[in-house]
Each structure stands twice: as C-alpha cells, then as structure tokens.
C-alpha positions in Angstrom: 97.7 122.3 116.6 99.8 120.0 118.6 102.8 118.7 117.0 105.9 116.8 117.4 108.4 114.6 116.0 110.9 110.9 116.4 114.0 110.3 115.8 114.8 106.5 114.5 118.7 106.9 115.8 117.7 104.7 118.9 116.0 101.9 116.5 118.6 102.0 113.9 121.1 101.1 117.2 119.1 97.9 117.6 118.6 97.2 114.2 122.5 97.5 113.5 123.1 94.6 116.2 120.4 92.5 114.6 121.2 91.9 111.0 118.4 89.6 109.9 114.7 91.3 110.0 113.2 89.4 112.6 109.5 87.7 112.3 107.0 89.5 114.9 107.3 86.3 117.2 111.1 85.9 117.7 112.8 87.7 120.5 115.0 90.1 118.3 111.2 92.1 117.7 110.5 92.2 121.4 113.6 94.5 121.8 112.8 96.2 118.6 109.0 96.6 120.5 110.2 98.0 123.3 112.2 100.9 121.6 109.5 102.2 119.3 106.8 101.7 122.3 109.1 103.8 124.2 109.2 106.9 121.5 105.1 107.0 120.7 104.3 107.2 124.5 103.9 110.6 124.1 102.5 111.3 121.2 98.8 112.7 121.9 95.8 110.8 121.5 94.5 113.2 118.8 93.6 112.6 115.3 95.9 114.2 113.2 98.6 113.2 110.3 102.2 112.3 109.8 105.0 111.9 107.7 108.0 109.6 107.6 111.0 112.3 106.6 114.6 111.4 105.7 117.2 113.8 106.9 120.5 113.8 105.3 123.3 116.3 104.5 121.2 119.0 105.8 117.9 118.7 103.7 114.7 116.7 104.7 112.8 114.8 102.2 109.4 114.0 103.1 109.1 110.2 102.2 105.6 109.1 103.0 102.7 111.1 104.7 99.6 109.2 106.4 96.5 110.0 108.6 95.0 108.7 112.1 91.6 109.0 111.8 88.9 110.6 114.5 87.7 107.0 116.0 88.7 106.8 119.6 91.0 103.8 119.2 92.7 105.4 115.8 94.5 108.7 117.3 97.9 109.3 115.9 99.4 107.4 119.4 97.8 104.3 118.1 98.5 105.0 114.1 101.6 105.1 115.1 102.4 102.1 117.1 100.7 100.0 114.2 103.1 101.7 111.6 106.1 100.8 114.0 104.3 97.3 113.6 103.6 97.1 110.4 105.8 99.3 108.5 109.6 97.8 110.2 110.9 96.6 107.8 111.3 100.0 106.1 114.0 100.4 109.5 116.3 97.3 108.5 116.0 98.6 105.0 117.3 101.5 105.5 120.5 99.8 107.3 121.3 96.9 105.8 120.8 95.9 101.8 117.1 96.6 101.3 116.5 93.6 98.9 118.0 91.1 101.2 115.8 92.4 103.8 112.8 92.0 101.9 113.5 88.7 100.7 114.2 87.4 104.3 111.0 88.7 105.8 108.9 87.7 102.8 110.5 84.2 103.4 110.0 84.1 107.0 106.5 84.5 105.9 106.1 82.6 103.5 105.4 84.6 100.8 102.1 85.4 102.5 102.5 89.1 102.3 105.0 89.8 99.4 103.1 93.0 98.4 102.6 95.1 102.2 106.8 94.3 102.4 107.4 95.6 99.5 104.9 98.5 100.0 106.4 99.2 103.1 110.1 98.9 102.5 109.3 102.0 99.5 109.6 103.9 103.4 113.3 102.9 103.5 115.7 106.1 104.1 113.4 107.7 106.7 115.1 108.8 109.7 112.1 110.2 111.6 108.1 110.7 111.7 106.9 114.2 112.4 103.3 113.9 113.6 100.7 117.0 113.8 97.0 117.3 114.6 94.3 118.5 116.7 90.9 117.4 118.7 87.8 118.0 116.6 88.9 117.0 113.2 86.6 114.8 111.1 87.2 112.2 108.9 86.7 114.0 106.0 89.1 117.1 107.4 91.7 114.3 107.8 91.4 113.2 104.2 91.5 116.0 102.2 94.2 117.9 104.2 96.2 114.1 103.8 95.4 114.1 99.9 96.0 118.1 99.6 99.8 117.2 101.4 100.5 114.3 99.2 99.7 116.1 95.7 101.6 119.3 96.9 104.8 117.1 98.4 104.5 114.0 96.1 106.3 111.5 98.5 107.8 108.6 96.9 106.2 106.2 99.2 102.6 107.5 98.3 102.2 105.4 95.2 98.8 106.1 94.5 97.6 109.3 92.6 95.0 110.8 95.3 92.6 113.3 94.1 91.9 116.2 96.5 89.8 119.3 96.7 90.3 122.9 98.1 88.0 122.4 100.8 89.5 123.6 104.2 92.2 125.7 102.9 92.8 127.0 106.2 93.2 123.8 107.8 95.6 122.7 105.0 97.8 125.7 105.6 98.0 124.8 109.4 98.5 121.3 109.2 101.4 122.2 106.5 102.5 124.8 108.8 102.6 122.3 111.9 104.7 119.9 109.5 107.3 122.3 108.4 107.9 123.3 111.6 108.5 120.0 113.1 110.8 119.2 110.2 112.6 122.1 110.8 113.3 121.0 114.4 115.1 117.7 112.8 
C-alpha cells in the first residue's frame, strides 16, 4: 500500500497573512492555490483513503476520514485537490475565530451554501491529511474499509452514522495499518 502524508504549516503561513477567508475568485485564493497545489503534486494517482488528523501536544486526533474512488479522474491526487478546494475554510478556522470565518464566507456567498461551510469548518483543528491506498481497489473495497475506519475511529467531522460490514477484513487491517503509520510519522 502506498502511503504518505501533508503538513498544513506552509498554508497556515498564508492563511495568518490573510485574515479574511477569501472567495475562490479574489487574488488572496490564488496564493492559497498555489500552496496546497504544490503539496498534492505527489500524492499518487491511486484510489485509496485519507484522513484529516490534528496533531497537538504529542497526540494525533483523527478528525475526518474520506475516500477517492477507482474512476480514473477520482484518485486520491484529485480527491485531494477538490478537498483543498472545497474544504478551506476548515484552514482559516483553525487560525483565526472559526465563527467569524464562517460567517464571512457564507456572506461572500450569499448565503448560497450555508450548510457545505458549516460541514466543512466541523474539519477545523486539522494540521495534516495522511493519505493511503493502492491500484486495484474497487468501489465497494473503498467503502467498506472507509465505513469500517469511521465506526472504529469515530471522527468528529464524520457526522453521519455509516453502517459497515466485515467484509475485507484483511484489507481493513492494511489500510488501518497504512494510516497509523503515516500518523506516526507526524
């Protein structure tokens, strides 16, 4: 199983010169864009999973844990770049005052998508994403290991209850294995 993981430090640098979340189209996102396009470059283009984890005083906390799927355009490269796209303003809520941050880029959209902010800022606290997968897997080997992770971890950014099965206990146990590893490296 390949494996690795990112660190946030360099987009948490940016963010704290850029107090206001910026919307997507101003040019405080492009250098946001730039950084985060920088750190998935070489993720592999491998279905797989991944896990936002927040590091502090020695102990990692598994926040949120997610799936690519097999499709050739949805490898883990891609999942993540559309997380970094979608999911940023978990970043500026982790540095600056979480409900300002939301209300500011709920306003900038005009209330439009209230509900994905606030889904996504539940990420706040992360500090990195540990990734982990390999060629082969199906769609259904992606969920249930994904739904097996989530009920045994319970991250608090996983809202929904997912029901899971015991199928591919031996892919569960190296998928788990890959994770711990790679949060051990943090």
């Amino acid at each position: 199983m390949q494996s690795g993981n990112l660190s946030f430090n360099r987009l948490f640098d940016y963010i704290k010169q850029h107090k206001v979340i910026p919307h997507k189209d101003e040019p405080v996102f492009n250098g946001f864009r730039d950084i985060y396009l920088q750190l998935v470059r070489n993720i592999a283009d491998i279905p797989g999973w991944y896990a936002w984890v927040q590091k502090s005083d020695g102990k990692a906390n598994i926040v949120y844990i997610g799936q690519s799927q097999s499709r050739k355009t949805a490898h883990l490269q891609a999942r993540l770049k559309e997380e970094f796209l979608d999911e940023f303003v978990a970043l500026w809520a982790t540095i600056w005052d979480a409900d300002e941050v939301v209300r500011t880029l709920d306003s900038k959209y005009r209330s439009k998508y209230t509900t994905p902010i606030k889904r996504a800022a539940r990420k706040a606290g992360a500090t990195n994403i540990v990734w982990f997968g390999k060629r082969g897997l199906s769609d259904q080997e992606l969920d249930v290991v994904e739904h097996a992770l989530i009920a045994k971890y319970n991250p608090p950014a996983n809202k929904q209850s997912r029901s899971h099965s015991d199928s591919f206990p031996d892919l569960l146990s190296e998928a788990d294995a890959a994770m711990q590893t790679e949060i051990g490296k943090i």
